[in-house]
N, C-alpha and C positions, 0 to 999 in steps of 0.2 A: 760042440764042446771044444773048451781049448784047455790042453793042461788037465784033462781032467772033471774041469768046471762050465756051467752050462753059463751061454751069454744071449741073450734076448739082442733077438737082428729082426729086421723087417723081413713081413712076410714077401714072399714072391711077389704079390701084385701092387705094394706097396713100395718093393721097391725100387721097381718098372718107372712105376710115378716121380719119385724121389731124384731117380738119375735124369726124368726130360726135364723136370720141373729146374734140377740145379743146372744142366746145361743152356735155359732156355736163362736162367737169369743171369748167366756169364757170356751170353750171347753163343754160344756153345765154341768156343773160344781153342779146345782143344779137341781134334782128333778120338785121342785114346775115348772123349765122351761120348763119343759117336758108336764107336765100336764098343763098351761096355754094354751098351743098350743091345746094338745088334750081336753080342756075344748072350747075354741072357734071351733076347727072344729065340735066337737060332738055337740053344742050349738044355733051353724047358719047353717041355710041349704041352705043360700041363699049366698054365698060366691061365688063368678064369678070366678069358677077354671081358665078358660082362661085367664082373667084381672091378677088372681095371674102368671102363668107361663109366661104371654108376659111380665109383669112388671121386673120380677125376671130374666129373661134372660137379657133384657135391661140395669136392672142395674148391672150387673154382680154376682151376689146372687143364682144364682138356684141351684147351687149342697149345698149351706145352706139351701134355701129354704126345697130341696127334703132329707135331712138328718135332718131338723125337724120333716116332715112330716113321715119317714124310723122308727125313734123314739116313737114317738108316736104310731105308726102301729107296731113295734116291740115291746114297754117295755110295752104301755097299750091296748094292741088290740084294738086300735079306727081303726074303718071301714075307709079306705080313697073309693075315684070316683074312679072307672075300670082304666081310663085311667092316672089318677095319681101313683093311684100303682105300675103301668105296667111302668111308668116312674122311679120309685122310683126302680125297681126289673130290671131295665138297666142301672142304674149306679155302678158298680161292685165295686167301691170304698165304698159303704158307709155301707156294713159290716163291714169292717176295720175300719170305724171314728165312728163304731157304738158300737164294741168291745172297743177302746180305752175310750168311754164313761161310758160305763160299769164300766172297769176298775177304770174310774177315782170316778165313785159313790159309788160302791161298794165293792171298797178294799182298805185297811189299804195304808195309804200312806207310803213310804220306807224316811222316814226322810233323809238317805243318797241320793237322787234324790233329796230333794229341792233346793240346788243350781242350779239344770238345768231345775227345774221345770218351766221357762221364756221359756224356750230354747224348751222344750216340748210342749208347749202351743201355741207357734209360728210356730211349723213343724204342730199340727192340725188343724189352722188356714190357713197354706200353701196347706193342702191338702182337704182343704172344699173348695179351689178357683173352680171356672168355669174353669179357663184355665192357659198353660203355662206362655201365656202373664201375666196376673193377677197375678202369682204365681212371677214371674219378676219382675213384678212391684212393688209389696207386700213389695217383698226380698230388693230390692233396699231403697224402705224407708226406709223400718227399720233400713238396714245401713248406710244412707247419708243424711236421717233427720235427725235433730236436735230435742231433744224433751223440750217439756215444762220445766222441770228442767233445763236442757242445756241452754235457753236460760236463763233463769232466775239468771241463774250462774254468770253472767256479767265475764265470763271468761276473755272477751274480750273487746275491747272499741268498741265503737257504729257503728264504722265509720271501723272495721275488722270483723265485726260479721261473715260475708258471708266464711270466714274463719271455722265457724262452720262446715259446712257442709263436712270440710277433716278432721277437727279433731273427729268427730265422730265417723267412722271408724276405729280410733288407739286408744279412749276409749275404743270401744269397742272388739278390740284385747286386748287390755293391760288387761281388766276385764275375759275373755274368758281367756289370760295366766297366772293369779293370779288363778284361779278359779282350772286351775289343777298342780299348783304347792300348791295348797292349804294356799293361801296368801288372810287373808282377805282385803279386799278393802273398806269394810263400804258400 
Protein backbone atom coordinates (compact mmCIF):
# COMPACT_ATOMS: atom_id res chain seq x y z
CA UNK A 1 0.00 0.00 0.00
CA UNK A 2 1.04 3.45 -0.73
CA UNK A 3 -0.93 6.45 0.72
CA UNK A 4 -3.34 4.31 1.68
CA UNK A 5 -4.12 2.69 -1.72
CA UNK A 6 -3.15 -0.78 -2.72
CA UNK A 7 -0.88 -1.06 -6.04
CA UNK A 8 -0.26 -4.52 -8.01
CA UNK A 9 3.77 -5.19 -8.10
CA UNK A 10 5.29 -8.39 -9.13
CA UNK A 11 5.20 -11.30 -7.26
CA UNK A 12 8.53 -12.35 -5.56
CA UNK A 13 9.52 -14.92 -8.20
CA UNK A 14 8.49 -12.72 -10.92
CA UNK A 15 10.31 -10.32 -9.99
CA UNK A 16 13.77 -12.33 -9.50
CA UNK A 17 13.07 -12.90 -13.27
CA UNK A 18 12.17 -9.34 -14.31
CA UNK A 19 15.55 -7.75 -12.80
CA UNK A 20 18.28 -10.78 -14.70
CA UNK A 21 16.20 -10.61 -17.66
CA UNK A 22 16.38 -6.48 -17.85
CA UNK A 23 20.20 -6.61 -16.73
CA UNK A 24 20.89 -9.30 -19.07
CA UNK A 25 19.40 -7.00 -21.89
CA UNK A 26 21.48 -3.89 -20.86
CA UNK A 27 24.41 -6.20 -20.70
CA UNK A 28 24.03 -5.80 -16.97
CA UNK A 29 25.72 -2.51 -17.63
CA UNK A 30 25.34 -1.21 -13.91
CA UNK A 31 26.50 -2.51 -10.53
CA UNK A 32 23.43 -1.45 -8.43
CA UNK A 33 21.82 -4.58 -11.01
CA UNK A 34 23.79 -6.77 -9.74
CA UNK A 35 23.23 -6.11 -6.24
CA UNK A 36 19.40 -5.69 -6.47
CA UNK A 37 19.24 -9.24 -7.42
CA UNK A 38 21.66 -10.28 -4.64
CA UNK A 39 19.81 -7.90 -2.25
CA UNK A 40 16.34 -9.91 -2.79
CA UNK A 41 17.83 -13.44 -2.97
CA UNK A 42 19.99 -12.80 0.34
CA UNK A 43 16.70 -10.85 1.81
CA UNK A 44 13.73 -13.60 1.05
CA UNK A 45 14.17 -17.05 1.98
CA UNK A 46 10.84 -17.80 0.90
CA UNK A 47 11.42 -17.46 -3.01
CA UNK A 48 9.74 -20.80 -4.70
CA UNK A 49 13.13 -21.68 -6.60
CA UNK A 50 10.96 -24.13 -8.68
CA UNK A 51 8.08 -21.48 -9.62
CA UNK A 52 11.31 -19.35 -10.58
CA UNK A 53 12.99 -22.02 -12.97
CA UNK A 54 9.54 -23.43 -14.56
CA UNK A 55 8.45 -19.77 -15.15
CA UNK A 56 11.89 -18.88 -16.75
CA UNK A 57 12.25 -21.80 -18.85
CA UNK A 58 8.51 -21.10 -20.10
CA UNK A 59 9.19 -17.89 -21.03
CA UNK A 60 12.17 -18.34 -22.69
CA UNK A 61 14.60 -16.26 -19.97
CA UNK A 62 16.61 -19.06 -18.08
CA UNK A 63 20.00 -18.77 -19.35
CA UNK A 64 19.14 -14.65 -18.14
CA UNK A 65 17.67 -15.82 -15.38
CA UNK A 66 20.91 -18.24 -14.39
CA UNK A 67 23.51 -15.49 -15.45
CA UNK A 68 21.80 -13.14 -12.85
CA UNK A 69 21.91 -15.55 -10.52
CA UNK A 70 26.09 -16.72 -11.93
CA UNK A 71 26.59 -12.78 -11.06
CA UNK A 72 25.70 -12.41 -8.12
CA UNK A 73 27.23 -15.83 -6.70
CA UNK A 74 30.38 -14.74 -8.57
CA UNK A 75 30.93 -10.74 -8.16
CA UNK A 76 29.30 -10.75 -4.48
CA UNK A 77 29.38 -14.28 -2.88
CA UNK A 78 25.63 -14.50 -2.16
CA UNK A 79 25.07 -18.19 -1.31
CA UNK A 80 22.52 -19.54 -4.07
CA UNK A 81 20.13 -23.36 -3.25
CA UNK A 82 22.47 -26.55 -4.09
CA UNK A 83 20.55 -27.18 -6.84
CA UNK A 84 20.50 -23.72 -8.45
CA UNK A 85 24.25 -23.54 -8.39
CA UNK A 86 24.67 -26.94 -9.72
CA UNK A 87 22.47 -25.30 -12.54
CA UNK A 88 24.25 -22.17 -12.89
CA UNK A 89 28.01 -24.46 -12.83
CA UNK A 90 26.28 -26.43 -16.12
CA UNK A 91 25.83 -23.82 -18.27
CA UNK A 92 29.37 -23.45 -19.67
CA UNK A 93 28.45 -20.29 -21.45
CA UNK A 94 28.04 -17.98 -18.61
CA UNK A 95 31.66 -17.58 -17.75
CA UNK A 96 31.96 -15.91 -20.99
CA UNK A 97 28.77 -13.42 -20.50
CA UNK A 98 30.24 -13.14 -17.06
CA UNK A 99 33.84 -12.09 -18.13
CA UNK A 100 32.23 -9.73 -20.85
CA UNK A 101 30.32 -8.06 -17.79
CA UNK A 102 33.26 -7.58 -15.94
CA UNK A 103 34.77 -6.04 -18.82
CA UNK A 104 32.07 -3.94 -19.38
CA UNK A 105 31.94 -2.61 -15.45
CA UNK A 106 35.31 -2.51 -14.91
CA UNK A 107 37.30 -1.28 -17.63
CA UNK A 108 37.80 2.04 -19.33
CA UNK A 109 35.74 2.03 -22.30
CA UNK A 110 37.91 2.15 -25.89
CA UNK A 111 35.94 5.23 -27.31
CA UNK A 112 37.21 3.82 -30.77
CA UNK A 113 34.47 0.66 -30.07
CA UNK A 114 31.43 3.02 -29.58
CA UNK A 115 30.24 2.97 -32.88
CA UNK A 116 29.73 -0.80 -32.62
CA UNK A 117 29.04 -0.56 -29.09
CA UNK A 118 24.97 -1.41 -30.38
CA UNK A 119 26.40 -4.15 -32.29
CA UNK A 120 28.15 -5.51 -29.15
CA UNK A 121 25.44 -5.23 -26.88
CA UNK A 122 23.23 -7.11 -29.38
CA UNK A 123 25.84 -10.26 -29.85
CA UNK A 124 25.44 -10.44 -25.45
CA UNK A 125 21.99 -10.33 -25.65
CA UNK A 126 22.23 -13.18 -28.66
CA UNK A 127 24.19 -15.14 -26.45
CA UNK A 128 22.21 -14.83 -23.00
CA UNK A 129 19.06 -16.50 -25.29
CA UNK A 130 17.87 -20.05 -24.18
CA UNK A 131 18.19 -21.42 -27.60
CA UNK A 132 19.11 -21.31 -31.30
CA UNK A 133 15.62 -20.82 -32.11
CA UNK A 134 15.35 -17.67 -29.82
CA UNK A 135 18.77 -16.54 -30.97
CA UNK A 136 16.77 -16.78 -34.75
CA UNK A 137 14.23 -15.22 -33.74
CA UNK A 138 15.96 -12.44 -31.88
CA UNK A 139 18.27 -11.90 -34.99
CA UNK A 140 15.42 -11.66 -37.39
CA UNK A 141 13.70 -8.74 -35.50
CA UNK A 142 16.13 -6.78 -35.07
CA UNK A 143 16.66 -6.85 -38.88
CA UNK A 144 12.96 -6.90 -40.45
CA UNK A 145 11.41 -4.81 -37.64
CA UNK A 146 10.66 -1.58 -37.86
CA UNK A 147 11.48 0.44 -34.87
CA UNK A 148 9.69 3.18 -33.14
CA UNK A 149 11.57 5.85 -34.95
CA UNK A 150 11.14 4.17 -38.31
CA UNK A 151 7.83 4.32 -38.00
CA UNK A 152 7.45 7.53 -36.80
CA UNK A 153 9.55 8.83 -39.83
CA UNK A 154 6.44 8.77 -42.00
CA UNK A 155 9.02 7.73 -44.40
CA UNK A 156 6.20 6.39 -46.13
CA UNK A 157 2.39 6.99 -46.79
CA UNK A 158 -0.05 5.16 -44.66
CA UNK A 159 -1.35 2.94 -47.06
CA UNK A 160 2.99 1.51 -47.97
CA UNK A 161 4.03 1.25 -44.58
CA UNK A 162 4.20 -2.69 -44.67
CA UNK A 163 6.97 -1.53 -47.11
CA UNK A 164 8.88 -0.83 -43.92
CA UNK A 165 9.68 -4.05 -43.12
CA UNK A 166 12.19 -4.51 -46.52
CA UNK A 167 13.43 -1.21 -46.08
CA UNK A 168 14.85 -1.87 -42.88
CA UNK A 169 17.23 -4.15 -43.71
CA UNK A 170 19.06 -1.86 -46.52
CA UNK A 171 19.12 0.97 -43.51
CA UNK A 172 20.59 -1.10 -41.95
CA UNK A 173 23.18 -2.26 -44.38
CA UNK A 174 23.75 1.24 -45.64
CA UNK A 175 24.46 2.39 -41.68
CA UNK A 176 26.71 -0.88 -40.97
CA UNK A 177 28.56 0.44 -44.81
CA UNK A 178 28.95 4.15 -43.61
CA UNK A 179 30.08 3.00 -40.22
CA UNK A 180 33.30 1.35 -41.91
CA UNK A 181 33.97 3.52 -44.55
CA UNK A 182 33.85 5.92 -41.64
CA UNK A 183 30.84 8.12 -43.22
CA UNK A 184 28.85 9.58 -40.48
CA UNK A 185 25.24 9.04 -40.98
CA UNK A 186 23.69 11.26 -37.88
Amino acid sequence: QVEGKKLKVLGLEDLLIYLCVHGSKHRWGRLEWIFCVAVLISNRSDIDWDVVINRAQNWHCFRMLLLGLYLVHDFLNVTLPSPVKKMTEQDTSLPMLAKKVRQELFSKADESEEPWRGASIRSFQIHALDSIWDATHFTLKLIFKPTFEEWNARLLPNSFTFLLYGIRPLRLLWRYLARIAGINTG
